[in-house]
Legacy VTK file of the C-alpha trace (Angstrom):
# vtk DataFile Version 3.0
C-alpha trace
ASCII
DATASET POLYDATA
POINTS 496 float
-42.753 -0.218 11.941
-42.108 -3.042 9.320
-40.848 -5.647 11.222
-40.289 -9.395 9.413
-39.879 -12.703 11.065
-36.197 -14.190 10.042
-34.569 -17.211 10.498
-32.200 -16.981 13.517
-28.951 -17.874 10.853
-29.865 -15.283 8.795
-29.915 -11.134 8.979
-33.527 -9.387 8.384
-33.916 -8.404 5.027
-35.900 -5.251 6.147
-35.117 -3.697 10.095
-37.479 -1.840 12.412
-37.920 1.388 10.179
-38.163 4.503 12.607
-38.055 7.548 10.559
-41.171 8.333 8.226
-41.378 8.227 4.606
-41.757 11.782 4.894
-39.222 13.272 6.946
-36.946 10.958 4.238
-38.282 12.708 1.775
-37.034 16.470 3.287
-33.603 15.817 4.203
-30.746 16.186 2.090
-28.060 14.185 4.524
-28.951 10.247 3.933
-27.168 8.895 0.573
-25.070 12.239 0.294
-21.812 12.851 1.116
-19.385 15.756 1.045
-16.216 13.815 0.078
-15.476 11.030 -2.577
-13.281 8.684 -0.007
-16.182 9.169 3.098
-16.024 7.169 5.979
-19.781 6.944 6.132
-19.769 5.171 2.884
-22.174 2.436 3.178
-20.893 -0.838 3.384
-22.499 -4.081 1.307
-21.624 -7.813 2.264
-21.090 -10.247 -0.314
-24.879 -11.042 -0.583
-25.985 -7.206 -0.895
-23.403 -6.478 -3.195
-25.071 -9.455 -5.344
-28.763 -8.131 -4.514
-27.917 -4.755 -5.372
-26.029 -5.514 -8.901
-29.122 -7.829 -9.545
-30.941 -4.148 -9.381
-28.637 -2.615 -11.186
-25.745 -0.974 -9.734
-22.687 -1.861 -11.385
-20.222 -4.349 -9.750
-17.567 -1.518 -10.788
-18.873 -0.016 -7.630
-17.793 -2.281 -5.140
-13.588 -2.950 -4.880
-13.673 -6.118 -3.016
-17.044 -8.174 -3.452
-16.638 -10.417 -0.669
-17.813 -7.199 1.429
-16.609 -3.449 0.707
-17.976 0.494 1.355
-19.818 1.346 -2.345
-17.435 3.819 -4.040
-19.280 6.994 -4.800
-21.004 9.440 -7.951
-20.615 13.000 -8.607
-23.594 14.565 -7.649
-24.666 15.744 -11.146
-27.222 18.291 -9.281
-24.778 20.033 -5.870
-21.844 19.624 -4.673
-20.461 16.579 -3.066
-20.664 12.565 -4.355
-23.958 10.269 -4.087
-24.466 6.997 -3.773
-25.087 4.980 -6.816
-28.041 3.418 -5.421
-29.451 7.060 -5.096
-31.797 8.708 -7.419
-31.085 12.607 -6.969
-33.870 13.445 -8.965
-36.642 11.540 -7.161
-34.777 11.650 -3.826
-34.981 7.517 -3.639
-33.479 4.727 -3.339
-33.278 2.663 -6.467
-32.586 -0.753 -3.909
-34.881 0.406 -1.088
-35.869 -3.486 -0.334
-32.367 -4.839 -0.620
-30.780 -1.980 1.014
-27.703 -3.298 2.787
-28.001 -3.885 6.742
-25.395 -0.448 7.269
-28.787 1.476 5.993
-31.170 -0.873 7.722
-29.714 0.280 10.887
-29.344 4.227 9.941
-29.894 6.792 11.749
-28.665 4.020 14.638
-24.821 3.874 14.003
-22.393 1.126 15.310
-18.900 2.296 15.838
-16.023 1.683 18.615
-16.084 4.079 21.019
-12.831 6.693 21.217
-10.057 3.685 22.617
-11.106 1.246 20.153
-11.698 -1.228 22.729
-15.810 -1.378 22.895
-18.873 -1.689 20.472
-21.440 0.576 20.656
-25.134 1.128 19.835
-25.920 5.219 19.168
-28.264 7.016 17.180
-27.116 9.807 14.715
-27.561 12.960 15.521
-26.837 14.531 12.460
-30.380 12.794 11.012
-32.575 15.769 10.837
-35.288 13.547 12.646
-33.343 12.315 15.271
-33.035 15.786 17.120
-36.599 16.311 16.605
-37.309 12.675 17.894
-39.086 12.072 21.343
-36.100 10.039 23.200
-38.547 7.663 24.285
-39.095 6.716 20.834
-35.959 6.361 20.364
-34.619 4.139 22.903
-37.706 1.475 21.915
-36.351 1.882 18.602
-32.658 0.888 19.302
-34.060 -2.089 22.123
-35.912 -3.588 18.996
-32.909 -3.346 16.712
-30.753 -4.724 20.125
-33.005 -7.331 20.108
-32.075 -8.452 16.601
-28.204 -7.471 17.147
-27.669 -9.880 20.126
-29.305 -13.253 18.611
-26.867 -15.377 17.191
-28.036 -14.510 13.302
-27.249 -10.873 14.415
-23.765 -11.509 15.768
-22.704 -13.834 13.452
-23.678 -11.282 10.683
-21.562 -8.407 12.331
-18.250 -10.359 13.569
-17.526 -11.506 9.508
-18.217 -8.032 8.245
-16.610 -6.416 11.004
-16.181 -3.095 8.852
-20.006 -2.989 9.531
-18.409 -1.404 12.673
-17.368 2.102 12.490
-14.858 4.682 14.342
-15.827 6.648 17.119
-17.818 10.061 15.758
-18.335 12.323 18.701
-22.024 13.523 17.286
-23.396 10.082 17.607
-24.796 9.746 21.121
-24.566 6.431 22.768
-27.207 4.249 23.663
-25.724 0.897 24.922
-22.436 -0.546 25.260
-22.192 -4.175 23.437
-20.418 -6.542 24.898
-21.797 -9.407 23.783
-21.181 -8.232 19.674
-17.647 -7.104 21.179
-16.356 -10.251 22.457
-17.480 -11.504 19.732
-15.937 -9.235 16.775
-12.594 -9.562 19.002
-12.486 -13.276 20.145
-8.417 -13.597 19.718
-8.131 -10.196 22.052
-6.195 -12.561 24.163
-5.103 -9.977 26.436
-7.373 -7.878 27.469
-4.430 -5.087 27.439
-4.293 -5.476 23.315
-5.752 -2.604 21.352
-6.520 -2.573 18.068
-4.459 -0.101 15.616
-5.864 3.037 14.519
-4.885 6.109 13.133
-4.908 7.911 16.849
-2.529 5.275 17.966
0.579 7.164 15.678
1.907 9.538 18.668
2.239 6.442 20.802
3.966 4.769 18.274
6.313 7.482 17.744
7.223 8.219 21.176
7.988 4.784 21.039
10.450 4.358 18.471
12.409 7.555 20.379
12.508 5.708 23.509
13.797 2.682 21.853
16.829 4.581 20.376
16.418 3.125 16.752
15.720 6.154 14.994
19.050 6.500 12.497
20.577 5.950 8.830
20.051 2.273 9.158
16.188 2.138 10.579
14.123 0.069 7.868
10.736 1.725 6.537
9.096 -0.620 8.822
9.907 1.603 11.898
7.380 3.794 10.874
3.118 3.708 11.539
2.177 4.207 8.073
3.940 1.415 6.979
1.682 -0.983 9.221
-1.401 0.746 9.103
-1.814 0.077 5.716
-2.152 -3.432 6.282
-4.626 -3.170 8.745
-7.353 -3.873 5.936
-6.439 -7.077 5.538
-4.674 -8.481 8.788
-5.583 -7.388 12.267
-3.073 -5.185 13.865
-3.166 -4.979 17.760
-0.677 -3.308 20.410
0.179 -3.490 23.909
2.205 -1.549 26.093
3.458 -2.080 29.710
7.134 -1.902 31.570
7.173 1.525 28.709
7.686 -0.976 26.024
5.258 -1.238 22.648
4.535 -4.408 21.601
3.344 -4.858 18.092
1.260 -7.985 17.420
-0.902 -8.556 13.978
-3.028 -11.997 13.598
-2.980 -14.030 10.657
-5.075 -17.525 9.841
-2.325 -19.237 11.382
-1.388 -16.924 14.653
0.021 -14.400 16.327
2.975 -12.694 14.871
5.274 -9.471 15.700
5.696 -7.276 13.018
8.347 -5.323 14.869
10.383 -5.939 17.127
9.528 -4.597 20.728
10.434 -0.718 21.212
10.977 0.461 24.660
13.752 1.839 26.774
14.746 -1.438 28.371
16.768 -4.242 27.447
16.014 -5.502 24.249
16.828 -9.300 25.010
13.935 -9.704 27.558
11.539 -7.902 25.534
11.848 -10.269 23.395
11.631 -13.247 25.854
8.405 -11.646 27.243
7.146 -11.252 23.574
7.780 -14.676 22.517
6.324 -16.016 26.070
2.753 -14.159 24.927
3.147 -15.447 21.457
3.394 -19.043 22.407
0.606 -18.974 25.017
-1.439 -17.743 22.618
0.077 -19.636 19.683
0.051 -22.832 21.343
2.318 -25.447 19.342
2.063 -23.572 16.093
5.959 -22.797 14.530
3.790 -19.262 13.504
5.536 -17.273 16.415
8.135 -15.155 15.158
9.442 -10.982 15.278
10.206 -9.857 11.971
11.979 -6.730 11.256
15.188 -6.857 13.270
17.819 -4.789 12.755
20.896 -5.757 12.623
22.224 -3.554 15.294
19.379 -4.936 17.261
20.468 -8.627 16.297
24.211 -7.873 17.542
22.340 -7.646 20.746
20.349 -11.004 20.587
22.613 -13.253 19.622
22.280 -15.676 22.849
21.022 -19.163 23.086
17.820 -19.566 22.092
17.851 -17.164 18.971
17.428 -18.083 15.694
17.922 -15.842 12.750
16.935 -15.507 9.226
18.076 -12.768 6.953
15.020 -11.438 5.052
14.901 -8.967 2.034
16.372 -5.614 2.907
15.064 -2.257 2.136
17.130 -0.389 -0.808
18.975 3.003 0.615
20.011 5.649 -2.278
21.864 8.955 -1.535
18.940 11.618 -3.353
21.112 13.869 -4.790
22.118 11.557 -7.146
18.536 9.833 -8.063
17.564 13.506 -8.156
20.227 14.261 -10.744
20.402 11.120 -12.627
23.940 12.203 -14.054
27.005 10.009 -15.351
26.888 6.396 -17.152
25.325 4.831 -14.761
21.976 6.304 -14.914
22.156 6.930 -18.990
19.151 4.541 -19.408
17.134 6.221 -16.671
17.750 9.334 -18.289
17.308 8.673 -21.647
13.512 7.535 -20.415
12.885 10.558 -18.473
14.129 12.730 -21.469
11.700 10.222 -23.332
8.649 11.322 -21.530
9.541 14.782 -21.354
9.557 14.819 -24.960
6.549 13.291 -26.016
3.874 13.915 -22.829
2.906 17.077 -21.637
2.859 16.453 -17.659
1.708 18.329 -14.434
2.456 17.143 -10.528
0.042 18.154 -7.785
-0.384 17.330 -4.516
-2.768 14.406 -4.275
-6.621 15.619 -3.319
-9.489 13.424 -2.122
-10.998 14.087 -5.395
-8.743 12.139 -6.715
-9.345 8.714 -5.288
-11.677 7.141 -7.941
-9.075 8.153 -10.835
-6.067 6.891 -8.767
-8.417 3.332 -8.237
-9.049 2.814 -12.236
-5.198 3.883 -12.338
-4.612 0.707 -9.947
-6.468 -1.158 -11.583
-5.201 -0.062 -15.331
-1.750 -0.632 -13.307
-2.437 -4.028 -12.108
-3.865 -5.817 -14.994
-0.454 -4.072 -16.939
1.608 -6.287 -14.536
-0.401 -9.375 -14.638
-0.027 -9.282 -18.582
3.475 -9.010 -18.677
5.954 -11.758 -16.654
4.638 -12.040 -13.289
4.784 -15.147 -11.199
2.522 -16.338 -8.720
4.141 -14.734 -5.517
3.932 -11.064 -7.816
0.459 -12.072 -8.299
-0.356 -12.713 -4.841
1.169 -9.751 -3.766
-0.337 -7.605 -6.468
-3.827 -8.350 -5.197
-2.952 -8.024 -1.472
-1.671 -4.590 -2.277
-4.986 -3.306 -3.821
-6.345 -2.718 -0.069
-3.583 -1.183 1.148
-3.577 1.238 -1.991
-6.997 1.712 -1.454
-6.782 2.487 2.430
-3.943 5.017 1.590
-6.199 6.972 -0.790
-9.095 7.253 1.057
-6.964 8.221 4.403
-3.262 9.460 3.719
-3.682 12.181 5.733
-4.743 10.587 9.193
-1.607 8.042 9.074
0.728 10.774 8.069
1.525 9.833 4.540
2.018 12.928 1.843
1.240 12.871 -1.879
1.220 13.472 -5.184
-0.752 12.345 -8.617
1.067 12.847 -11.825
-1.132 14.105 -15.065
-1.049 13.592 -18.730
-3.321 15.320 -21.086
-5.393 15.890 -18.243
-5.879 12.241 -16.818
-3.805 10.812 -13.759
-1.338 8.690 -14.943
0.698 7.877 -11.844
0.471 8.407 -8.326
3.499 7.870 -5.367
2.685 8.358 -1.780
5.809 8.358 1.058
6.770 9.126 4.515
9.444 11.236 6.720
11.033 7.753 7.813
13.633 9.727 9.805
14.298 13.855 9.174
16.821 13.015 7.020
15.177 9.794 4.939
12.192 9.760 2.534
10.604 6.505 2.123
8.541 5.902 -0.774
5.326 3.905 0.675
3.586 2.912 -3.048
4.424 4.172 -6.343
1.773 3.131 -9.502
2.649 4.922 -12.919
0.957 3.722 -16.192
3.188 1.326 -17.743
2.209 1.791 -21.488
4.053 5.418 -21.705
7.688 4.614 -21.581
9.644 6.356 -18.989
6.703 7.731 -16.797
8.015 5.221 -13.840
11.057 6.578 -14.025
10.241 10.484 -14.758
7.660 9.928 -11.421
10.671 8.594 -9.133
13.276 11.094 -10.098
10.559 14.030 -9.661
10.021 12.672 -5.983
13.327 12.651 -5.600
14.113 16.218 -6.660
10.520 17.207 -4.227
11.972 15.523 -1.224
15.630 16.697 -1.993
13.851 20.228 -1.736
12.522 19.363 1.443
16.082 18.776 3.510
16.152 15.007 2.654
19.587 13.134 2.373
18.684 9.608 1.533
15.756 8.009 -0.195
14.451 4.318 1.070
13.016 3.290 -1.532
11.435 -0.326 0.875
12.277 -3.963 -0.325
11.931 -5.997 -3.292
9.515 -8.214 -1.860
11.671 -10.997 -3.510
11.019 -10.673 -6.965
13.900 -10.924 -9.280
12.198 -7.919 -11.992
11.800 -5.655 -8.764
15.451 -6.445 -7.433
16.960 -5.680 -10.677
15.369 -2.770 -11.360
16.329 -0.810 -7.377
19.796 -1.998 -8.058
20.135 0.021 -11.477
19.928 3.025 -9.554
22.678 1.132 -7.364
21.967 1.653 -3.832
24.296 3.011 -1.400
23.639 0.191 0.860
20.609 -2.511 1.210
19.957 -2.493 5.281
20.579 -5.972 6.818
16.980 -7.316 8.382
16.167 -10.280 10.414
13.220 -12.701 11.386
14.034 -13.962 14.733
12.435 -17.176 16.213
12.547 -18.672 19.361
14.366 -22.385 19.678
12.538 -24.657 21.360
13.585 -28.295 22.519
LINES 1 497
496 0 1 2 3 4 5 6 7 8 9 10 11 12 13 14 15 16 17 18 19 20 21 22 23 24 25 26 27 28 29 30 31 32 33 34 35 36 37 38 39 40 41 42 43 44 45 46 47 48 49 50 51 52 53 54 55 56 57 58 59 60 61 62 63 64 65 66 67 68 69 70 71 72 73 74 75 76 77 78 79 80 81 82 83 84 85 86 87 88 89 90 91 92 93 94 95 96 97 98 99 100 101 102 103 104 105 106 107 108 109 110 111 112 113 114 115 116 117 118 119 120 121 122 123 124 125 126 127 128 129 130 131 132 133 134 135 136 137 138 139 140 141 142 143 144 145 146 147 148 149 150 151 152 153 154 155 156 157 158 159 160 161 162 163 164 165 166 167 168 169 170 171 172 173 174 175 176 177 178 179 180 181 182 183 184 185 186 187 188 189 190 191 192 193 194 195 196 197 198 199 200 201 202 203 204 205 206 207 208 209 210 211 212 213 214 215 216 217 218 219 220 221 222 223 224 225 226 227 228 229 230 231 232 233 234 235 236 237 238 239 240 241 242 243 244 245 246 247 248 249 250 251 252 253 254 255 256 257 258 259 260 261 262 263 264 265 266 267 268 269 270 271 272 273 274 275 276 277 278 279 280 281 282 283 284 285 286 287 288 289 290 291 292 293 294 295 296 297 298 299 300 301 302 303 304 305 306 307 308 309 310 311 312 313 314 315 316 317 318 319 320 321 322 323 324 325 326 327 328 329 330 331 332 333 334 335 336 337 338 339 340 341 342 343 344 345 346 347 348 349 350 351 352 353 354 355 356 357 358 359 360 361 362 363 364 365 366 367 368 369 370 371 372 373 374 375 376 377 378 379 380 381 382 383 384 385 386 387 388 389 390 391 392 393 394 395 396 397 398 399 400 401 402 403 404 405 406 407 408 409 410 411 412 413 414 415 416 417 418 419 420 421 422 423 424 425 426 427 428 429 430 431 432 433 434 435 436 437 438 439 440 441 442 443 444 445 446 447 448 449 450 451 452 453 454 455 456 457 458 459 460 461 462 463 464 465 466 467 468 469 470 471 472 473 474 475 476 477 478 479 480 481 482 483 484 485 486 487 488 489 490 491 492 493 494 495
């Protein structure tokens, strides 16, 4: 075992290696994987992103460089995507000595276990050696490697790259619980009844929202898990639930928020109370506590001493038939770009496939850089690059938060993508929608087609979400003149 001293502030730059050179050398599992948006995707901090470009992978390869998974290669040799780091031909590592600490560790694996609520230490068992492994052996291995997790180098590491952390895998057999790296990954768990939002937590929240009677014409895309999920990658979403209420709560550098109001059976109005009771005794003094969201059939029900209210930007509704149709003078320009398109592109829909995730990133980012060159102010900015991560998150796992869609071609080459959500059995919300803003009339051509597809599907109304504020965004969702824009609210609590 190569084991080298390190200074306590600082991670190892090589960990206890376990397996031999040559059982590396037989197995075909390490650096491989079967799809391009894997969850086992190793992930680099800001440092081993810079070591590893320094080697030569390209900084292409890495969407956020403060810390992100590496984005995969088509294996030019098999099936299934590589590494860049990998050589296929010489089965090796081109950044062996600089490997990140998520391959240090391999085959141990660090994930929550099933509820989300603890760290664990486990070893892999799909590693060919592993399951040929004395377990002896292993367990020394994994105290040597705790030994180096627990100091305060090791901990500090982990808890500000906490995607170093992965979800629960059933074949990964658990060595030690960690509570130490736990309490400290979560130190604003508050509560110790607060989970942590994942993708298992959807049922809950939909049985949820059908307790809480919202579910209707006039329910906002926010009433829906996708729509906060997505966010998850860059704020922390946690939940509670007692007295059969959910309570919502995300955490952001200045405190605890509610992204929702609470959803239970029970009387809205001390709900509420109890919500903004948890928020300030977490909050402190800090104005940060709010609920955000509100309908306005919910704020009909609030309006007591003690309340205060402020309208926020409402989502745009639109009867489909008619954005499907596009007829009469008041969609001639919208038509005349769709005909546009029609005429000059040749264009296919499909349903969107994993394998489409690194064309539907450069598409992002073709997207992105479009909008930043053309009249965008600073808030459009700021929300442009916030988005990335959520676009991102969607495309590597649209099918776990319960999102369906679709990728639009030209000549071949994704040109557009739009993902949405069954908001109610009636309503189709469209979640993101990115279509390549140098062929006029593609943006409009992609929103009338999902129209038309979710028309098909027994839809009534389209929500099409908010404006976000900006005055280009507004302008263009009232062209297609809305049949209404829902009333919501951001409630805060008065205080003397």
């Amino acid at each position: 075992m190569d084991l080298r001293t390190v200074d306590s502030k600082q991670t190892m730059r090589v960990l206890p290696q376990l397996v031999p050179d040559s059982a590396c050398g037989r197995c075909d599992v390490c650096c491989r994987f079967p799809e391009v948006d894997s969850f086992l995707r190793p992930y680099f901090t800001h440092q081993e992103i810079t070591d590893a470009v320094a080697r030569g992978v390209p900084d292409s390869f890495f969407p956020n460089k403060s810390g992100s998974q590496v984005e995969l290669v088509k294996n030019p040799m098999d099936e299934g995507y590589l590494c860049p780091a990998f050589d296929s031909q010489s089965g090796l590592c081109g950044i062996y000595d600089v490997r990140p600490l998520d391959c240090q560790l391999y085959p141990l694996a660090l994930m929550w276990d099933a509820l989300g609520r603890e760290i664990l230490l486990g070893w892999d068992s799909k590693c060919p050696f592993m399951c040929d492994a004395v377990p002896r052996v292993i367990h020394e291995y994994a105290e040597s490697v705790l030994g180096w997790l627990t100091t305060e180098g090791g901990l500090d590491k982990i808890a500000a790259h906490p995607h170093l952390v992965g979800r629960f895998q059933d074949d990964v057999i658990v060595l030690q619980a960690l509570p130490h790296l736990t309490a400290r990954l979560v130190p604003a768990r508050v509560d110790p009844q607060l989970c942590p939002l994942m993708p298992s937590d959807a049922p809950q929240f939909a049985k949820a929202l059908e307790r809480a009677h919202v579910i209707g014409h006039d329910m906002p895309a926010a009433f829906a898990f996708p729509y906060h999920y997505i966010w998850t990658s860059l704020l922390p979403y946690w939940w509670m639930e007692f007295d059969h209420t959910l309570f919502l709560f995300a955490k952001s550098p200045d405190g605890w928020f509610m992204p929702l109001p609470p959803l239970g059976a029970g009387p809205l109005d001390q709900a509420v109370e109890q919500a903004f009771v948890m928020m300030q005794s977490w909050n402190g003094p800090s104005p940060v506590s709010r609920i955000e969201n509100v309908m306005e059939s919910q704020r009909q029900r609030l309006e007591c001493g003690g309340i205060q209210f402020c309208q926020k930007d409402g989502d745009y509704l639109y009867p489909v038939s008619a954005l499907a149709a596009l007829a009469g003078d008041h969609y001639k320009s919208q038509r005349a770009l769709c005909n546009r398109v029609t005429r000059e592109q040749t264009i296919t829909v499909e349903p969107y496939r994993a394998d489409d995730q690194a064309d539907c990133v450069r598409l992002y980012g073709r997207w992105a850089d479009q909008k930043r060159n053309g009249h965008l102010d600073q808030m459009g900015t700021l929300l442009l690059e916030d988005a990335e991560m959520a676009h991102r998150l969607v495309l590597q796992e649209h099918e776990r938060i319960g999102l369906s869609g679709m990728v639009v071609r030209i000549r071949e080459d994704i040109a557009a993508y739009t993902f949405g959500y069954w908001l109610t059995p009636q309503t189709w919300c469209i979640l993101l929608e990115v279509a390549d803003r140098s062929i006029p009339g593609l943006a409009q051509w992609v929103f009338r087609e999902t129209c038309r597809t979710a028309m098909a599907q027994g839809a009534v109304s389209i929500n099409a979400m908010d404006d976000a504020g900006l005055p280009g965004l507004r302008a263009a969702k009232l062209a297609y003149r809305p049949s209404a824009i829902l009333d919501t609210w951001v409630i805060t609590r008065v205080t003397a």
